[in-house]
C-alpha positions as CSV (number, residue, x, y, z in Angstrom):
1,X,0.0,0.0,0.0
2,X,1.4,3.6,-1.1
3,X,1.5,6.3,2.1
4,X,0.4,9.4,1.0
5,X,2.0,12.5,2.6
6,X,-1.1,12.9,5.2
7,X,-1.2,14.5,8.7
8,X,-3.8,12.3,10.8
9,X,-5.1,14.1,14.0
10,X,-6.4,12.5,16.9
11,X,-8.8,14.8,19.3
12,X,-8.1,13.5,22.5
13,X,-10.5,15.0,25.3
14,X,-12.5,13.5,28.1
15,X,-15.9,12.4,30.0
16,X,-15.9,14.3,33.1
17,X,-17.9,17.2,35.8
18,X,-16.7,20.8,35.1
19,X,-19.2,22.2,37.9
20,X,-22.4,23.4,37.2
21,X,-22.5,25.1,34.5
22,X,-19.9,23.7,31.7
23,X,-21.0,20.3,30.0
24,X,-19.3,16.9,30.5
25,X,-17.8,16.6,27.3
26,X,-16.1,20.1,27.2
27,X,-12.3,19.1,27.2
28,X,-13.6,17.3,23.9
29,X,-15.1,19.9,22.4
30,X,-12.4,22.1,23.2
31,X,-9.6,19.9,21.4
32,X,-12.0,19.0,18.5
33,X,-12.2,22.5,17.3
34,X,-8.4,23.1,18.0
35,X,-8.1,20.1,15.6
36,X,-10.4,21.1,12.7
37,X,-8.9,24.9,12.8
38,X,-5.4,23.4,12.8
39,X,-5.9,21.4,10.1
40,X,-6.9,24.0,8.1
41,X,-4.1,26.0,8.7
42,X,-1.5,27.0,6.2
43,X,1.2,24.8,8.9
44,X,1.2,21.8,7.5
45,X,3.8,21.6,4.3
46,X,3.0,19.2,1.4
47,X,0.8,17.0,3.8
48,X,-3.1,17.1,3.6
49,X,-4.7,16.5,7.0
50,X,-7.2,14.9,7.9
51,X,-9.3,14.4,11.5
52,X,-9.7,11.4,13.0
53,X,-13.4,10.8,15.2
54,X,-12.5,12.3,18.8
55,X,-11.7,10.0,21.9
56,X,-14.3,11.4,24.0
57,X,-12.9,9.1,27.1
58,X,-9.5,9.3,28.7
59,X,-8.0,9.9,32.3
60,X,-9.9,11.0,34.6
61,X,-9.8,9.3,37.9
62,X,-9.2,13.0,39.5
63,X,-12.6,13.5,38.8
64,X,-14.4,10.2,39.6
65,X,-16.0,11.6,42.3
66,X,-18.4,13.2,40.9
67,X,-21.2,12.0,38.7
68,X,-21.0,12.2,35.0
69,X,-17.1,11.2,35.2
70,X,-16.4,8.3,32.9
71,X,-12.5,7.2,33.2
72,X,-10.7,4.2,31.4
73,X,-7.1,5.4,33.3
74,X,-3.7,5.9,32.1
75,X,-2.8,2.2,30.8
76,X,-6.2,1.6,28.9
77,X,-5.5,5.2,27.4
78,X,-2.0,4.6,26.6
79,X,-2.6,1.5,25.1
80,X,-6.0,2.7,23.3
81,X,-3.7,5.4,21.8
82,X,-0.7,3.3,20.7
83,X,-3.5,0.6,19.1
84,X,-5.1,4.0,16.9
85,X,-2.2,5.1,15.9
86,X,-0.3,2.0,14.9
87,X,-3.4,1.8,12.6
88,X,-3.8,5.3,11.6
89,X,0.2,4.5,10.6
90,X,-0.5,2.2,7.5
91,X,-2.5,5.1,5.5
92,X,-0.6,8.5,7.0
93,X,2.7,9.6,7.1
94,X,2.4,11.4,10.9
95,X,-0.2,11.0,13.4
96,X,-0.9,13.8,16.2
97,X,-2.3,14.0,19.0
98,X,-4.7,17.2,19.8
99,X,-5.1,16.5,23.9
100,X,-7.2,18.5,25.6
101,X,-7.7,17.3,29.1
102,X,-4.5,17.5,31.4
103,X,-5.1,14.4,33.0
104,X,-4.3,12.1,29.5
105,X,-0.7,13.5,29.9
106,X,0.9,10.3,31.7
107,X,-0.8,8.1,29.2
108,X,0.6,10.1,25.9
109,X,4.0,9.8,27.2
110,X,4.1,6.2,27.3
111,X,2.1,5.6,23.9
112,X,4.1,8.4,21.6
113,X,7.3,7.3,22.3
114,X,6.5,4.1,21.9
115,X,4.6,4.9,18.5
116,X,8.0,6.7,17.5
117,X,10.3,4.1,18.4
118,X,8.7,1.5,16.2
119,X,9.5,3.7,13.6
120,X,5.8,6.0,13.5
121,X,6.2,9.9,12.7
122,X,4.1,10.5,15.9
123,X,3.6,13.6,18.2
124,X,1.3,15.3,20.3
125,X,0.4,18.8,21.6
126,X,-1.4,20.4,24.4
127,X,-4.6,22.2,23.8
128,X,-4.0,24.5,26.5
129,X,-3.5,28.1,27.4
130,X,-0.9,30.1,29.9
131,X,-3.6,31.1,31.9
132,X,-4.9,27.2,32.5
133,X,-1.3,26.9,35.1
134,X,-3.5,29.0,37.2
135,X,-7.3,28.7,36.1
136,X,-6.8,24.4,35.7
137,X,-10.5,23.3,35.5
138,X,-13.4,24.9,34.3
139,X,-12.5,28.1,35.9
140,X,-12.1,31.3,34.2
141,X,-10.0,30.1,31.2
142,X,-12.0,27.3,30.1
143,X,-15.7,29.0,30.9
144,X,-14.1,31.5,28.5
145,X,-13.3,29.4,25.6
146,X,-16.5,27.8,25.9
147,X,-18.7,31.3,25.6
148,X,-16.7,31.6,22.7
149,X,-17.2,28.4,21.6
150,X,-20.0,27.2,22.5
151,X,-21.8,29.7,24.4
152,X,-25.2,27.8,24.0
153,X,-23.4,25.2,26.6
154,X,-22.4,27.5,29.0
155,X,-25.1,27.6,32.1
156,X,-23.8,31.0,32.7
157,X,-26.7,31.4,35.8
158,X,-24.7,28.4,37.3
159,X,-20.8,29.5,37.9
160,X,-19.8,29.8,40.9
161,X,-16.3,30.2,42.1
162,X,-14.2,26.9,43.0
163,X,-11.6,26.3,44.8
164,X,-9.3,29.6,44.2
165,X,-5.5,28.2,46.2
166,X,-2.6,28.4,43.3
167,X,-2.5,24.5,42.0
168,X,1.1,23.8,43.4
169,X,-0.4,24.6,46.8
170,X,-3.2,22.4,46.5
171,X,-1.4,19.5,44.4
172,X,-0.7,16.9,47.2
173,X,-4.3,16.8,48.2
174,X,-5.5,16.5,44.8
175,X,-2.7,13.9,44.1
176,X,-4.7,12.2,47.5
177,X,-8.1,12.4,47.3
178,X,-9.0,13.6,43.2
179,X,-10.5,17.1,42.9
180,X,-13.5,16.8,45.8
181,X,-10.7,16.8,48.7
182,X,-9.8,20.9,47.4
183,X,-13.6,22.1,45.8
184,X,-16.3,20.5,46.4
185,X,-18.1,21.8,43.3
186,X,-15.3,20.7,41.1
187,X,-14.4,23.7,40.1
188,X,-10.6,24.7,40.1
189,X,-10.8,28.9,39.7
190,X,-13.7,31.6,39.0
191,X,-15.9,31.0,36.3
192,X,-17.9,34.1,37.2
193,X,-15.6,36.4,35.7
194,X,-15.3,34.7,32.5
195,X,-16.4,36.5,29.0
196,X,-16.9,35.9,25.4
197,X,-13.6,38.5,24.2
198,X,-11.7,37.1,27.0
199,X,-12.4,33.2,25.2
200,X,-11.7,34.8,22.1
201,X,-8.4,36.2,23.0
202,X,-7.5,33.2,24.2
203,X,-8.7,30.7,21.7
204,X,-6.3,32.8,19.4
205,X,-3.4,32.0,21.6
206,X,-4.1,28.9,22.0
207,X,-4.4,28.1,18.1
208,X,-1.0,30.4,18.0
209,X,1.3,28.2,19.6
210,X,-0.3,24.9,18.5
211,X,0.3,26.2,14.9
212,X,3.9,26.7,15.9
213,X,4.4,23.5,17.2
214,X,3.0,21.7,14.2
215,X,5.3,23.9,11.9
216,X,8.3,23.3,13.9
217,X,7.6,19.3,14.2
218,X,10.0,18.2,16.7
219,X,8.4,16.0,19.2
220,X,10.3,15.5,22.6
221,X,12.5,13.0,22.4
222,X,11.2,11.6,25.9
223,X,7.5,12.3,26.1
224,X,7.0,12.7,22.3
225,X,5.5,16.4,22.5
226,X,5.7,19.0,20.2
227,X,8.3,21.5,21.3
């Protein structure tokens, strides 16, 4: 079989309670439309690109507390995502990765590197932000993207502010006892403050450094990540 010169991407989000007011399936949504706009950017050299269905499960035992959660954990994901893209491998000359939930990072860095050391032009990239370090779930950052978005998801009349302790403060508990043991509404930041502009201005950074990352192609050596 000839392998044309094709970028296959991979949304990779999650099943899980962001509060109130933001649906299950937003990390999803979120890395869907990152991959659709990125594949029809002007990043992507002689290769056409083309999107895979998303993975609308992943990691998400940090959550599993609350209902709505639906987790496979880090080995079914890692092995999930070698199995997709050793397939995905016979018809396209790279294979990436969109990720949108944080907690599917452990499993990409065992299934990448593996993909690549068979031989597989594989990578992946975060669907993130610089403000999620601080804002990490369905806070002000992702309520944001989502008005933008998808603003006819958004229970707007239902945000109220999570747990608002800087993540690195907060991480040993979480590590403990999932998200419930730091907010008991799930929420990690203040979703009350977040606007439409504010989702647009990030949604446009976020597309920004993907874009770069994609142009640039150099996934870590070690985890497999764009740089």
């Amino acid at each position: 079989m000839t392998i044309e010169p094709v970028l296959a991407v991979l949304p990779l989000g999650a099943t899980e309670q962001h509060g109130a007011h933001l649906p299950l399936q937003t990390d999803t949504l979120l890395a869907t439309a990152a991959a659709h706009a990125l594949a029809a950017a002007d990043c992507l050299g002689h290769r056409d690109a083309r999107v895979l269905p998303a993975l609308a499960y992943g990691a998400s035992g940090e959550h599993q507390s609350f209902p709505g959660t639906v987790s496979m954990g880090t080995e079914a994901l890692a092995q999930v995502v070698l199995e997709l893209g050793r397939s995905v491998s016979t018809w396209a000359t790279r294979f990436v990765v969109v990720n949108g939930h944080g907690g599917n990072l452990d499993a990409l860095r065992r299934a990448v590197p593996q993909l690549r050391r068979e031989g597989r032009d594989a990578a992946w990239l975060p669907c993130r932000t610089s403000e999620h370090a601080a804002d990490t779930h369905a806070g002000h950052a992702e309520t944001s993207l989502m008005l933008h978005l998808h603003p006819d998801l958004v229970r707007v009349d239902r945000a109220a502010p999570g747990c608002l302790r800087p993540l690195p403060e907060i991480l040993p508990a979480l590590r403990a006892g999932g998200v419930a043991a730091v907010s008991p509404s799930g929420v990690l930041g203040d979703p009350t403050t977040a606007t439409s502009a504010d989702g647009c201005r990030l949604w446009e950074e976020l597309l920004a450094d993907a874009r770069a990352r994609l142009t640039r192609w150099q996934p870590g050596e070690a985890d497999g990540m764009l740089r």
